[in-house]
Phi, psi and omega in degrees: 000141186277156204258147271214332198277348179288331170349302162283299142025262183324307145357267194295292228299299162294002201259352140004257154313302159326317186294341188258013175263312240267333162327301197290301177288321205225028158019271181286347185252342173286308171309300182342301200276352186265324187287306199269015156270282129045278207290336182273327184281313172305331185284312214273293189325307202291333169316307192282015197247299174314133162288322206301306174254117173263349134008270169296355171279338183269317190226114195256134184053324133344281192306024191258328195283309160335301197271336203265338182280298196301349166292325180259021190286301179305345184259358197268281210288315141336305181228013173226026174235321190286150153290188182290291194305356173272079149005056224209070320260017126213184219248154167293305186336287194326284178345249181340322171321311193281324187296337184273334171251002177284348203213017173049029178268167194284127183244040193303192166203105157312115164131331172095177197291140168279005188267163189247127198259351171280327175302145229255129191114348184302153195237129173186155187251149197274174168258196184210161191280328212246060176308118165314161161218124157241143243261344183197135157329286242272074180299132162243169156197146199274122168256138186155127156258310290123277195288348175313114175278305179265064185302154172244162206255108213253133192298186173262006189219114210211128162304113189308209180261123142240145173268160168290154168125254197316308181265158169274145170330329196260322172288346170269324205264316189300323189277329162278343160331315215267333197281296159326306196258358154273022179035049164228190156335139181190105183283137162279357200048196217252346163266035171076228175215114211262182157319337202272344174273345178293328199298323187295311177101338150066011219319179183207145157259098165283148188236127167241128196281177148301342147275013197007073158299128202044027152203074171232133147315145167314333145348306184095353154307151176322110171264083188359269218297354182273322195308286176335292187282009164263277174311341158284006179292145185268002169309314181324113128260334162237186170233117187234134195250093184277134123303306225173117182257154186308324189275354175206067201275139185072035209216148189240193169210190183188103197270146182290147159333318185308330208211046178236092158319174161302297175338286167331303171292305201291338193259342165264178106321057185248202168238173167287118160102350205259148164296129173278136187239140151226110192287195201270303152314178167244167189234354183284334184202179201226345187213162185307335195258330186278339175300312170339303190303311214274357165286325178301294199301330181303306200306314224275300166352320192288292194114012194088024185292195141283141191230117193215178199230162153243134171197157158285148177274128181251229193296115165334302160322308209281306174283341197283306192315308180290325197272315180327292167355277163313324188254337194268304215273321186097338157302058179292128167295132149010286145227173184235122180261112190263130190230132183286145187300035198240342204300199155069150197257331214256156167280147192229181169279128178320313187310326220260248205335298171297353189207344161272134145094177211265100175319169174268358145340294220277305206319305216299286161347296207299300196294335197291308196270341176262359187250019169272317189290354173259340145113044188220031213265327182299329180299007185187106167300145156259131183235147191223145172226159171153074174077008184285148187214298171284175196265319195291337172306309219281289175325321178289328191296321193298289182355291185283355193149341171285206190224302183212155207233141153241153200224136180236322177306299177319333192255001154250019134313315185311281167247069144102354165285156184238017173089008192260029161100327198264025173304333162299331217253013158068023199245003216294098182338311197257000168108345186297303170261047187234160181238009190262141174276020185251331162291282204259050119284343158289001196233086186286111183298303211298347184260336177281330203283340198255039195251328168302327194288329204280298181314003175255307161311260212313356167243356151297300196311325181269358173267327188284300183320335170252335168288345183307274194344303183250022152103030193238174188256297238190121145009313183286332217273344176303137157257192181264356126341300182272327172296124182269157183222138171251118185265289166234194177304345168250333191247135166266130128244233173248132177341309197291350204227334190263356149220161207260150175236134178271149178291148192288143190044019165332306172297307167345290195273015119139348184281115160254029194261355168293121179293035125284038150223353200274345170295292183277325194304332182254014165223062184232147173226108197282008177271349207198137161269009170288146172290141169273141173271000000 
């Protein structure tokens, strides 16, 4: 019996000959049926031939349609399956939030929350009988400690790290431009700092990786004098020293020669065609007491800028052994940008991006609650990064401990991604993660950068409208008081009551029984990031 999956096969295979009888009467609508049978029969042999897939070995030419819906199943499933609220790994709600506030439409919602106020975990922040008024959106906080020659006085909401590499020419200069006329922040990511973040006028945070990029030796080791001659610029307001990022923390990387551009080459200090490697470690220091030195050597290198570090919270020891660190030397970095694993823009290994690193909830806490107990938490702002979109993300963070917020996604919603997933592969629909110029020239700066300035007013403008709200001056001023959690169908309670907190210099005297400390805290060392026996 002939088997039913050969059909189309059989199909095309006959439609041959028809097309060349069909010739004889019709010329042209018979050559038609004849090229494109022709062409269909040539293809179908060959599925049925081919070692590689037995799919097509089975269903020849039928299974072509198979790989052509699954090439379009995420965008199927995007926009005509997920509901608003499905969070993959962000929701149409979130999107539309931003685009809407990226392009200055009115973003009320008629009708009340679409959200279940009941599921156990909702979130909310209360309100006050007695609402504030305040004379401006523009929350600042001052980075700097002591030793700071140059604090910088930093809005609360600032673009997280992307690299030139990893973003397209046209999406860094529109996000620093935008970054310029909205009077905030703009991290370079570890791939240093290219023309293109100079073109905007900017501020900028250089974040320097395990490749010191653009202050390296040929080598690849740290180099005084480029670090220098970078860090006196005066765009430079801080310095961020990453460890570790949420998406693939401890994880090292690598852009191939193939895509190491002039652009490129000139903002890392590489050569053109050469690998950029960024190994997984640093090689300027080796224990919690050699990181110290070498941030005190960035500030001083520096002119005294603020010099602070990034990482996901990993092994506990690790971090308690560095905050030992800060308190025995005196030296606390400026600041800490802590970023939760929900974090990151560039592709990763599934395993990493699911299962590597500390969420920033836990990150966040963690770091909040060991520099009260060492009685050193004024020395040093927290800056939080991780999936944030909205003034209420930004309100839970404050809540729990922060200082200031960076947002990197939120801000390439801003100008013009669409989710599509496709940031590795250098095909990136809307111009944002591609380095091919037939791509992200499509991605017009004079229009975009001034779509970065309005989403940043505008979630400033909706961040002032909610501390007004619960009686407040300033962002800092949220506790953990005020975030409400719903724990179960019956009970709420408050950040301040659903999790434990330390006392200011608590770790000092010698109390360890909150437990994220009572395992680990005596067997961390500021001489070794190793566990102490």
């Amino acid at each position: 019996m002939f088997p039913l999956r050969y059909t189309p096969l059989a199909l095309v295979l006959l439609a041959v000959p028809v097309g060349l009888a069909v010739t004889v009467y019709h010329p042209i609508w018979g050559g038609l049926i004849t090229v494109l049978a022709m062409s269909f029969s040539a293809l179908g042999l060959f599925d049925l031939t081919q070692p590689h897939s037995s799919v097509l070995r089975n269903y020849p030419i039928s299974a072509r349609l198979r790989f052509l819906l699954e090439t379009f199943r995420p965008e199927i499933r995007q926009y005509f399956v997920e509901s608003d609220q499905d969070a993959t790994p962000f929701s149409r709600e979130q999107r539309a939030l931003v685009y809407r506030r990226a392009k200055g439409i009115d973003g009320l919602r008629p009708f009340g929350t679409l959200l279940d106020v009941e599921k156990i975990g909702h979130e909310w922040i209360n309100h006050s009988m007695r609402p504030s008024h305040l004379p401006s959106q523009d929350f600042r906080v001052t980075i700097g400690g002591a030793g700071c020659k140059k604090p910088y006085r930093a809005s609360v909401l600032n673009i997280s790290g992307m690299s030139y590499g990893a973003l397209s020419p046209t999406a860094i200069e529109a996000l620093n431009k935008g970054a310029a006329m909205g009077g905030f922040a703009h991290t370079t990511g570890e791939g240093s700092i290219s023309r293109f973040h100079r073109a905007g006028g900017g501020d900028l945070v250089w974040q320097i990786g395990s490749g010191y990029f653009g202050c390296r030796n040929p080598d690849g080791s740290f180099s005084e004098d480029r670090f220098a001659e970078n860090a006196s610029a005066d765009q430079v307001k801080m310095i961020e020293v990453k460890l570790s990022q949420g998406a693939k923390p401890g994880h090292g990387g690598i852009l191939p020669g193939a895509k190491v551009t002039e652009a490129i080459a000139e903002a890392r200090g590489v050569k053109v065609g050469e690998d950029c490697i960024s190994p997984s470690s640093h090689s300027a220091f080796a224990t919690p007491m050699e990181l110290c030195s070498f941030l005190q050597r960035l500030r001083d290198l520096s002119g005294g800028k603020p010099v602070g570090l990034k990482f996901c919270v990993g092994h506990p020891w690790e971090w308690f052994a560095l905050a030992k660190a800060f308190a025995q030397t005196g030296q606390s970095p400026d600041f800490i940008t802590v970023d939760g694993a929900e974090g990151g823009t560039g592709a990763a290994p599934a395993e990493f991006a699911d299962h590597y690193g500390a969420p920033l909830r836990e990150g966040l806490m963690l770091v909040h609650n060991t520099l009260v107990g060492l009685g050193i938490r004024d020395k040093t702002k927290i800056i939080v990064s991780g999936k944030l979109i909205s003034a209420f993300d930004i309100c839970r963070m404050f809540a729990l401990g922060a200082d200031a917020c960076n947002m990197a996604r939120g801000f390439m919603f801003a100008i013009g991604c669409i989710q599509a997933q496709a940031c590795h592969s250098g095909k990136c629909p809307t111009g944002v993660t591609t380095q091919d110029p037939g791509r992200y020239r499509a991605l017009v700066v004079d229009d975009k950068y001034q779509r970065v300035a309005k989403f940043h007013a505008n979630t400033m403008h909706t961040l002032k409208e909610a501390i007004e709200a619960s009686g407040l001056q300033h962002p800092n001023d949220l506790t953990p008081h005020h975030l409400m959690i719903r724990v179960n169908s019956r009970e709420v309670r408050s950040a301040a009551s659903q999790y434990l907190w330390l006392d200011q210099g608590a770790l000092m005297g010698g109390d360890v029984s909150h437990p994220a400390f009572a395992k680990y805290w005596d067997h961390a060392s500021a001489d070794s990031f190793a566990f102490a026996m």
